[in-house]
C-alpha positions, 0 to 999 in steps of 0.5 A: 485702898492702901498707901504706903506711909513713913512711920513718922507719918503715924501719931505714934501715942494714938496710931493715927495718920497724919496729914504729911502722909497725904501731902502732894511731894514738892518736886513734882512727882505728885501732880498727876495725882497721889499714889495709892494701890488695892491691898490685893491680899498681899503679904506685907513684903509683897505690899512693901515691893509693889509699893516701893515702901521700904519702911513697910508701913500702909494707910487704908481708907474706903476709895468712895470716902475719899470722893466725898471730900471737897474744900473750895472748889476742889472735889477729890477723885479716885482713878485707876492708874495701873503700871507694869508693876502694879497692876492695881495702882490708882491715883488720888486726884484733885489735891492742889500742887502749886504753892498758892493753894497749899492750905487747901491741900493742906486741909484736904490732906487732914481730911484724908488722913481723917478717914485713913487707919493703919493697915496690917496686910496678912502675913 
C-alpha cells in the first residue's frame, strides 16, 4: 500500500517516516479512516494526480502489517474504499480521532511509520 506524505514527514538525516504522516487531520476529513491507495505501477505523476499529492512523495508498507497493530483496544484494519478517481483507494481504519484518545493515536501513528519505507514508484 502507498500514502502520499509531505516531505517534512520524512527524517531527512535517515530517510524514515515519521509519525505525522500517520496522524488523523484535525478537521474531520480523517474519521472514516486514513487514505492510502495500491501503488498500481503507477509513474510518479500518475501516483502524485490519483493521490492528490503534490509534493510527489509515498510511504509504503505491507496492508497485513498494518492489521497487526493493536494498543489498548483499538486493532488497526485495512479496507477497500474505491472512489471515481482512484479505483484502488483504501482506508486505514481504527486510528482514534476524538482528542481524548490522542496518545493512543499517537502510538499507533509510530507504529505505523514504523513499518512504512520511502516509496520510489517506476519512472
Amino acid at each position: 500500500m502507498v500514502r502520499g506524505v509531505r516531505a517534512s514527514w520524512v527524517n531527512r538525516l535517515n530517510g524514515r517516516i515519521r509519525k505525522d504522516a500517520f496522524i488523523p487531520r484535525r478537521n474531520g476529513k480523517d474519521d472514516d479512516g486514513l487514505s492510502i491507495s495500491q501503488p498500481a505501477q503507477d509513474s510518479r505523476e500518475a501516483l502524485r494526480q490519483r493521490l492528490s499529492n503534490e509534493e510527489g512523495v509515498f510511504c509504503s508498507f505491507v496492508a497485513g502489517s498494518a492489521r497487526e497493530i493493536a494498543e489498548e483496544d483499538v486493532t488497526l484494519d485495512v479496507c477497500p474504499d474505491p472512489t471515481e478517481r482512484d479505483p484502488y483507494h483504501s482506508l486505514i481504519k481504527g486510528v482514534p480521532t476524538d482528542r481524548n484518545r490522542k496518545l493512543v493515536a499517537t502510538r499507533l501513528a509510530q507504529r505505523l511509520a514504523d513499518i512504512s519505507a520511502i516509496y520510489e514508484p517506476p519512472e
